[in-house]
SERO-4910 file (N, C-alpha, C, O; in steps of 0.05 Angstrom, whole numbers):
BEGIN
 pado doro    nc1    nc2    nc3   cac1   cac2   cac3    cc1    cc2    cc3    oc1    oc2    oc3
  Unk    A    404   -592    538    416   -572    521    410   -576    492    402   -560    475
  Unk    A    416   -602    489    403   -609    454    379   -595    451    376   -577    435
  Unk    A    365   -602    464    326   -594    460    332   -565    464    312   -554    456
  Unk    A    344   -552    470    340   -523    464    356   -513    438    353   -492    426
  Unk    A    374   -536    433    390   -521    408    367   -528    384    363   -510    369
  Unk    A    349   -558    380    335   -550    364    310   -539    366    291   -538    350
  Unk    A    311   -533    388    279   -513    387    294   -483    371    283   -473    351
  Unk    A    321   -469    381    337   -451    370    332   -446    336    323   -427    323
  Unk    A    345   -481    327    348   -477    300    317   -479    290    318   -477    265
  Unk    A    298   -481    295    281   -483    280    261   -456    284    244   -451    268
  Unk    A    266   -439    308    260   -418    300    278   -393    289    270   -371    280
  Unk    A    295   -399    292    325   -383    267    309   -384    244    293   -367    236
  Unk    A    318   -413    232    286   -422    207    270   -411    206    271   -401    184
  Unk    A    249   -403    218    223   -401    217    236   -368    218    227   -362    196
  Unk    A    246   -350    224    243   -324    226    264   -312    204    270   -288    201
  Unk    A    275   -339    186    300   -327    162    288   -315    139    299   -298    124
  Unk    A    269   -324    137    252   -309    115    238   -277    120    226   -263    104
  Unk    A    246   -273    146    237   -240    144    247   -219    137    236   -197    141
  Unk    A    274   -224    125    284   -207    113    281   -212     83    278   -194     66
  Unk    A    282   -232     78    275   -243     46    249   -224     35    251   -208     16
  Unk    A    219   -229     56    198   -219     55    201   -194     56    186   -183     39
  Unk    A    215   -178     70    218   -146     78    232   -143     48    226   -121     39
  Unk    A    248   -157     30    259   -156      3    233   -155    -15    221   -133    -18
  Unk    A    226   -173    -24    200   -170    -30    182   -152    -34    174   -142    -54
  Unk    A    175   -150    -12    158   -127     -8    169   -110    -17    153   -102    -33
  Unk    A    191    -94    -19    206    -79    -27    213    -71    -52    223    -49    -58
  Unk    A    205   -104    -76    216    -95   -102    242   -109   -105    250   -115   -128
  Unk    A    255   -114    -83    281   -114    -88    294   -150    -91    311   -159   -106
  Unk    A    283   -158    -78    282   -196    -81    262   -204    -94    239   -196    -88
  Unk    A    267   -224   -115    247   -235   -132    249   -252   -131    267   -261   -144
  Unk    A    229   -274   -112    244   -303   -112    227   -315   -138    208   -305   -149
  Unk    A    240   -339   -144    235   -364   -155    210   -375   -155    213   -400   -157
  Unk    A    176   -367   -153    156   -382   -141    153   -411   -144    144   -428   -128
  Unk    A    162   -416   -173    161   -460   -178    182   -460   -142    175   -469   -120
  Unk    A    204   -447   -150    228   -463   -126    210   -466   -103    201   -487    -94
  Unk    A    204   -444    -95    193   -439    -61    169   -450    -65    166   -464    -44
  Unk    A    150   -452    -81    133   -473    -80    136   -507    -77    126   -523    -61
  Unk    A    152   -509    -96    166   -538    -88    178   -549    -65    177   -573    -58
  Unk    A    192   -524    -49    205   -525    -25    181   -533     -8    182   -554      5
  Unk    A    158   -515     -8    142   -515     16    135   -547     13    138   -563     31
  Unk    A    124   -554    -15    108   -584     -1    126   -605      0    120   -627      9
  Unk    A    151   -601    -10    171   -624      4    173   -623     31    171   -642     47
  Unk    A    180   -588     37    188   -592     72    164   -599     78    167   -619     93
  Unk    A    140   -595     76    120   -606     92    114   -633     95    103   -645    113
  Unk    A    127   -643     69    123   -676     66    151   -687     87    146   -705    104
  Unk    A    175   -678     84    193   -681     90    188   -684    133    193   -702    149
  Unk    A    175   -655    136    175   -660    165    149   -678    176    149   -686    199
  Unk    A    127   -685    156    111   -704    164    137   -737    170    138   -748    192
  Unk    A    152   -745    151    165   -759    154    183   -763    176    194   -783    185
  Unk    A    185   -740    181    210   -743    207    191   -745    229    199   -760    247
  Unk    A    166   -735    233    151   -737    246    145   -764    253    146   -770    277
  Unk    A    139   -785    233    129   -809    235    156   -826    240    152   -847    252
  Unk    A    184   -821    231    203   -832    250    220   -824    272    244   -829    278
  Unk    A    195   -806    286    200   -793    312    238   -784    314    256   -791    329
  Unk    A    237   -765    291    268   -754    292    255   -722    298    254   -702    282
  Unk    A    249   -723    320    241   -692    322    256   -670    319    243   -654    305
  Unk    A    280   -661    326    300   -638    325    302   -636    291    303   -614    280
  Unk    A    302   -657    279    306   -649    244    280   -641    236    281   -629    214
  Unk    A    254   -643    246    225   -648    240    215   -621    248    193   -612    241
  Unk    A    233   -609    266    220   -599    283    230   -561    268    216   -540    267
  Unk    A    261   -569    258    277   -553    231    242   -546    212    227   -527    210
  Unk    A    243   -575    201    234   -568    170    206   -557    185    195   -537    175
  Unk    A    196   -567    207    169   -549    213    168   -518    203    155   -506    187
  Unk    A    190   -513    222    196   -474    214    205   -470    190    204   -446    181
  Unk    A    218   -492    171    224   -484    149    196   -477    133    192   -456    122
  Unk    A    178   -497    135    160   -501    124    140   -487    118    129   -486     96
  Unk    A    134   -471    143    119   -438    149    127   -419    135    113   -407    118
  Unk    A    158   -412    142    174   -392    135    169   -394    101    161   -376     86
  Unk    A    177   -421     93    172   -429     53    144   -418     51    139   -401     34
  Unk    A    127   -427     65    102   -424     49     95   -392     55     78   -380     42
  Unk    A    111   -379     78    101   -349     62    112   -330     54    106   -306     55
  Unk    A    141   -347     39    154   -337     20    133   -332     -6    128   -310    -17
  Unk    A    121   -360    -13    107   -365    -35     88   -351    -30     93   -332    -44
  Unk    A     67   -347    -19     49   -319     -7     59   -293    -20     47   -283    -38
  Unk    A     77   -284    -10     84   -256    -15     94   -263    -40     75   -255    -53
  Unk    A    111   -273    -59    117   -272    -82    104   -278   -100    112   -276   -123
  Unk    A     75   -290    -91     57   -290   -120     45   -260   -121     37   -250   -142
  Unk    A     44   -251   -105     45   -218   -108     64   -206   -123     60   -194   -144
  Unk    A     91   -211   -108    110   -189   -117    135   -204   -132    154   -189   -135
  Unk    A    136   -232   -142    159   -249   -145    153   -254   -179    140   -241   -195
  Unk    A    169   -277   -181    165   -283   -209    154   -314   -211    167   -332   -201
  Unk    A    137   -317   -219    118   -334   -225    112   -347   -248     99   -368   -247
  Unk    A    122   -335   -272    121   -346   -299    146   -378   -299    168   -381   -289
  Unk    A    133   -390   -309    149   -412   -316    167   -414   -341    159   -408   -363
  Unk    A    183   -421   -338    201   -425   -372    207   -455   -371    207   -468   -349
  Unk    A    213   -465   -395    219   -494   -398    230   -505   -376    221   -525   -363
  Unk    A    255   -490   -371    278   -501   -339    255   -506   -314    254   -528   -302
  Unk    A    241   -487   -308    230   -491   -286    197   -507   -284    184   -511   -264
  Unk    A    189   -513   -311    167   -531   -314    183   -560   -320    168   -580   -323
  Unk    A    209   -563   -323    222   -581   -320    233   -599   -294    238   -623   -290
  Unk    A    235   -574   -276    238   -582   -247    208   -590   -234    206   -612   -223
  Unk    A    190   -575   -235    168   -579   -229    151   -608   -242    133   -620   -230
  Unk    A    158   -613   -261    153   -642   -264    163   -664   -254    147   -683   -251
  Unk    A    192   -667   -246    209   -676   -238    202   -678   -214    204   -701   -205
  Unk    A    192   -657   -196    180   -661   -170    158   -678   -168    157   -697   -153
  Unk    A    132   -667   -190    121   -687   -188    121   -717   -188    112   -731   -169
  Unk    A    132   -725   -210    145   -753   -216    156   -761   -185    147   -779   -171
  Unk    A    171   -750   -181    178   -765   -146    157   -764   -122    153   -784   -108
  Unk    A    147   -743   -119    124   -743   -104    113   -775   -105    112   -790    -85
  Unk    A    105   -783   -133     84   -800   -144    100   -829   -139     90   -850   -133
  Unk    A    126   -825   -143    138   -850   -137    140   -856   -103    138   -879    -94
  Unk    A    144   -825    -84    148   -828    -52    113   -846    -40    111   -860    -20
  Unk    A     95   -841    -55     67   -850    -55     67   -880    -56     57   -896    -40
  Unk    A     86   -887    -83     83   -918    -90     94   -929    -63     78   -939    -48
  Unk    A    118   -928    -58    134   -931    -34    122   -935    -11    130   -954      2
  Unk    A    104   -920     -3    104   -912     27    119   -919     52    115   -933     72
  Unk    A    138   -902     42    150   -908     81    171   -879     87    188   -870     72
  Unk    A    165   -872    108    172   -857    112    206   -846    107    214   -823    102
  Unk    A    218   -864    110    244   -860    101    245   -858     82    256   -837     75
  Unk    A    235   -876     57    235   -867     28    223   -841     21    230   -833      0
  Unk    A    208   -828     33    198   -805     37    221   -781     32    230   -770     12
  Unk    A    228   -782     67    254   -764     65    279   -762     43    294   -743     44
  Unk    A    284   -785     22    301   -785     16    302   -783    -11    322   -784    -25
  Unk    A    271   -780    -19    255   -783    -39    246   -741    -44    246   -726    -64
  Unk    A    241   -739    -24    243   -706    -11    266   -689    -20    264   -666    -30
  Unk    A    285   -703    -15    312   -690    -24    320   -688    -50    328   -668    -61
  Unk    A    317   -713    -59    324   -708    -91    303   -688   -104    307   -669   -118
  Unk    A    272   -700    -90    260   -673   -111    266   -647    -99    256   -630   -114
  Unk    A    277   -636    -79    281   -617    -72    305   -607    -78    307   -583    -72
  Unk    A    327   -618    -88    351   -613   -100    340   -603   -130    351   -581   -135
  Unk    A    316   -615   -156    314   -605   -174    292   -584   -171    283   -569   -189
  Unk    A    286   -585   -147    260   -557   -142    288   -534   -132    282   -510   -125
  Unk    A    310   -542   -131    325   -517   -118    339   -502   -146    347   -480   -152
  Unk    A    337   -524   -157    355   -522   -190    342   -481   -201    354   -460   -203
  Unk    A    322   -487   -203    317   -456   -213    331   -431   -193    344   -413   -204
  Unk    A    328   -431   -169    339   -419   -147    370   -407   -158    383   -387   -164
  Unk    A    369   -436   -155    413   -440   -154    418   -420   -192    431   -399   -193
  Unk    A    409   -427   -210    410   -406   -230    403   -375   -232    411   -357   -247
  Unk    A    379   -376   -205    369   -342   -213    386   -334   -200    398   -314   -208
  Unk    A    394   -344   -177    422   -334   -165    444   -330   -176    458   -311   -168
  Unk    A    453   -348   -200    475   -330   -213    478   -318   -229    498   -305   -236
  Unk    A    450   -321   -242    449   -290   -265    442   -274   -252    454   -254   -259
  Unk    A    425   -268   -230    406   -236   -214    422   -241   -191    408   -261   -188
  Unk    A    439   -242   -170    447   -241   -138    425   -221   -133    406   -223   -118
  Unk    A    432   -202   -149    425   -167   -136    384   -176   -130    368   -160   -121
  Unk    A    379   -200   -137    344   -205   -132    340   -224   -115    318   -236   -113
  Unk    A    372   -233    -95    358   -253    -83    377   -241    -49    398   -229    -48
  Unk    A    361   -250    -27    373   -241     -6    388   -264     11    379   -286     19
  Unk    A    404   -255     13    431   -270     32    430   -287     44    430   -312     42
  Unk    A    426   -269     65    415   -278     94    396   -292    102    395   -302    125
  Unk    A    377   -296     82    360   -313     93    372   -335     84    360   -353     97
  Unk    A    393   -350     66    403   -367     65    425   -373     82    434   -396     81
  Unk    A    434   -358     97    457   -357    115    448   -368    143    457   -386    158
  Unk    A    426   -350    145    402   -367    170    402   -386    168    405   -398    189
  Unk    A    397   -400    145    393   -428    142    420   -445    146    414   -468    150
  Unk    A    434   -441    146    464   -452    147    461   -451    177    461   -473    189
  Unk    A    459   -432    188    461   -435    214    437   -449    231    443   -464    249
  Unk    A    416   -446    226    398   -470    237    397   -496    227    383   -511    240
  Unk    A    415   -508    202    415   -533    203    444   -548    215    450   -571    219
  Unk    A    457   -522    217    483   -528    229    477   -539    264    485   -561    272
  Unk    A    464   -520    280    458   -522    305    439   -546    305    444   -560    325
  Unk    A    413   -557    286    398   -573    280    424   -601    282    424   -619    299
  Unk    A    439   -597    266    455   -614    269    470   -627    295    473   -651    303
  Unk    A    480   -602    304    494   -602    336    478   -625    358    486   -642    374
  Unk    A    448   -613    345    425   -619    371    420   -649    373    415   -662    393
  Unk    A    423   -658    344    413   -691    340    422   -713    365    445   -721    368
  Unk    A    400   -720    380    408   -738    402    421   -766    383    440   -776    396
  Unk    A    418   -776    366    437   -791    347    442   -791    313    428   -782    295
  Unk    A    455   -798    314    462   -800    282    457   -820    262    470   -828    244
  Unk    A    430   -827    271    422   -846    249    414   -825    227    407   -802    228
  Unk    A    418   -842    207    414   -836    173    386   -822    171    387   -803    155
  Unk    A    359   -826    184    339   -807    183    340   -783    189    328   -765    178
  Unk    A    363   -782    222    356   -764    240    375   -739    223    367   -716    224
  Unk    A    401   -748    207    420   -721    188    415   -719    175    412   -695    174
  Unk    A    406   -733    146    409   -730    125    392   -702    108    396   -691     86
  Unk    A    374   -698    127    361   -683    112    371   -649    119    374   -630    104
  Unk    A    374   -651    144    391   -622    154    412   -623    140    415   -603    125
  Unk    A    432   -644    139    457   -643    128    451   -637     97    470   -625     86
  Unk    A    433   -641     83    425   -638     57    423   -606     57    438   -593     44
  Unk    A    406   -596     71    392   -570     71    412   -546     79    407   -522     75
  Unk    A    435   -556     92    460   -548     99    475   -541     78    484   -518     76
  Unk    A    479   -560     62    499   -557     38    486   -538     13    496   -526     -6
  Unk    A    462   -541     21    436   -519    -13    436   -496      1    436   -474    -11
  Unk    A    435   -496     29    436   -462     31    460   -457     31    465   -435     20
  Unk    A    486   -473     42    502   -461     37    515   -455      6    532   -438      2
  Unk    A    505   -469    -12    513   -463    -41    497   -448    -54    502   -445    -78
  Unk    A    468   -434    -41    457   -405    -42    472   -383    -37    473   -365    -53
  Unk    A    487   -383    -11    499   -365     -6    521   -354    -16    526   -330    -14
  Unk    A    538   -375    -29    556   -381    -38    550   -370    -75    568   -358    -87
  Unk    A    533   -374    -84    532   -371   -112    511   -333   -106    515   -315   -123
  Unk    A    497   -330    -91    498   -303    -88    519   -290    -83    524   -274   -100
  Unk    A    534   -291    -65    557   -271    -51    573   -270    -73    583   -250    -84
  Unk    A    577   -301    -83    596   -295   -115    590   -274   -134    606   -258   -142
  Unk    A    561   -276   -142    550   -254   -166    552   -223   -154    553   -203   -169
  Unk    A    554   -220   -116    544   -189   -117    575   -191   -115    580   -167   -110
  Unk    A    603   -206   -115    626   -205   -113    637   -202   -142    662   -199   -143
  Unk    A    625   -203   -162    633   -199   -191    611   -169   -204    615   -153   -223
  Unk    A    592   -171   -188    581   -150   -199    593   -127   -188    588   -109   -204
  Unk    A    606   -119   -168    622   -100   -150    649    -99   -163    659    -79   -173
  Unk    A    658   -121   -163    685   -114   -186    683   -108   -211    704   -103   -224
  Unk    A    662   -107   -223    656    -95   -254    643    -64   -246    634    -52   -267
  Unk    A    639    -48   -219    637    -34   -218    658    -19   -211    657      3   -220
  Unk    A    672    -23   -201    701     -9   -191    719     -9   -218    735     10   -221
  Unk    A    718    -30   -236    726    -21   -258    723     -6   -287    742     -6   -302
***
């Protein structure tokens, strides 16, 4: 039953971005391109790592995350925002710099955990465009995500520190996506009723 909950969450993952994209395309969601760029080659680095400490159900998450990220970034260098400002050439360095230190390191666990932090300051632009624009970023595809790393979580045949940490991480950023969107279209709605 585990092995089907994360085969579940990781194609939840892998198919949360189609509404994001159907946004997009639309005009109507503008993502972040540094964020979702940054996202893709951590999760990719991230699920090589789980890969090599055979934690597959979390590996198997960031796989579909990983797809789903990279054609977020696809469609929004078309239709997204792409210009950099100080904040987000600030994060984007910051990523680098860790990348370069997960290199010095080599091991796979320092990887993942090395993944996270830069992926906490690659989320940093996100978590802001979300509370100045809600009305440009879509929900649900962060809600998806809550729910595939939730079930990701369920599925883990154990709880060693490789096999959670990174779902449980990815858990808590989408859920404080969702959370700092629903807030702005919850203040932007009450300044309309008034």
């Amino acid at each position: 039953m585990k092995d089907v909950l994360s085969v579940v969450a990781a194609i939840i993952m892998l198919l949360s971005t189609i509404p994001y994209i159907v946004d997009i395309v639309k005009g109507k969601t503008k993502p972040n391109i540094v964020t979702w760029f940054v996202w893709s080659v951590l999760i990719g680095i991230g699920a090589a790592a789980l890969f090599a400490e055979n934690q597959v159900p979390a590996a198997l998450l960031l796989l579909g995350d990983g797809i789903a990220t990279f054609a977020v970034v696809l469609f929004g260098l078309k239709h997204g925002k792409a210009k950099l400002d100080a904040f987000d050439a600030g994060c984007f360095i910051g990523a680098i710099v860790g990348l370069i230190l997960w290199l010095i390191f080599d091991s796979p666990m320092i990887a993942v955990v090395a993944t996270i932090v830069i992926d906490l300051i690659g989320t940093m632009p996100t978590i802001r465009h979300s509370w100045f624009h809600p009305e440009e970023e879509t929900v649900i595809t962060f809600a998806l995500g809550v729910i595939a790393t939730t079930l990701t979580l369920i599925s883990l045949p154990s709880y060693e520190f490789a096999a959670w940490i990174y779902p449980a991480y990815l858990l808590l950023s989408n859920g404080l996506l969702v959370v700092t969107i629903q807030h702005g279209h919850d203040l932007a709605n009450k300044d309309k009723r008034e």
